[in-house]
N, C-alpha and C positions, 0 to 999 in steps of 0.2 A: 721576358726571359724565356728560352727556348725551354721544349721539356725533352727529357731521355723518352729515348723510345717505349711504347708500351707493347709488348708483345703477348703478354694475359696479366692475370692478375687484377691486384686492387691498389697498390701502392706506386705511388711512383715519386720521383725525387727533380727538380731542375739541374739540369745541367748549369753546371757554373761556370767551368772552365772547356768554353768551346774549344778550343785550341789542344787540349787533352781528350776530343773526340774521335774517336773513328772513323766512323762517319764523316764527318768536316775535311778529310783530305789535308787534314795540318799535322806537325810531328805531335806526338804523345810520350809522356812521360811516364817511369814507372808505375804499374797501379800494385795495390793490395788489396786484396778482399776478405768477407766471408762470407759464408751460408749458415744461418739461421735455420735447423730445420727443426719443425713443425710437425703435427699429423698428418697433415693430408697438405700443406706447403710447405712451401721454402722462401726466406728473404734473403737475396742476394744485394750484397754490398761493394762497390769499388771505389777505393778511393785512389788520389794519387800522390807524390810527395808531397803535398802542402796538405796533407788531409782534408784536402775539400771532395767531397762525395760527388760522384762523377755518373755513377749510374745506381740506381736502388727497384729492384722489382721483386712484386711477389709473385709465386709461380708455383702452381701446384707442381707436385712433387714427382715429377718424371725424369727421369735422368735426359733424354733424348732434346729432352724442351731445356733444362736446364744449361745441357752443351752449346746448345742450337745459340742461348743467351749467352754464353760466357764466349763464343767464336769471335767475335767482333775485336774482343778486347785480348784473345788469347798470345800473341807474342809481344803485349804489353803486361802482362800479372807477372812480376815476381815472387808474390806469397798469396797464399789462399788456404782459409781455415775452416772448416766445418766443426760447426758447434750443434752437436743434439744429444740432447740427454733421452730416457723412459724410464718412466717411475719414478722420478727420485723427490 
């Protein structure tokens, strides 16, 4: 099974549906995400209409790195949600 690209981080996820890759040169289908943020990371999540998880990285927590990640897939996201709470 291929894997998603790592570009930093600790986490990574296989790609399932090559064909909803970027990368791959094939059409893609809607994706949705979200970002997980963390202290000092972020886990980014996409999946696409059949819910199968298509890209998963951790990544510290830079915006510049985070975009740089989300580019590939950016006129494929339909929805993207950011989740982070402090203190609670």
């Amino acid at each position: 099974m291929e894997k998603a690209p790592r570009l930093s981080g600790t986490v990574e996820r296989p790609v399932k549906n090559l064909s909803a890759f970027p990368t791959q040169g094939r059409a893609m289908t809607k994706l949705y995400g979200g970002i997980d943020v963390h202290g000092n990371t972020s886990v980014i999540v996409l999946v696409d209409e059949q819910e199968q998880v298509v890209y998963e990285q951790r990544t510290p927590n830079d915006v510049s790195n985070i975009l740089f990640q989300l580019h590939p897939f950016q006129p494929h996201i339909h929805g993207l949600v950011v989740e982070s709470t402090y203190n609670w």
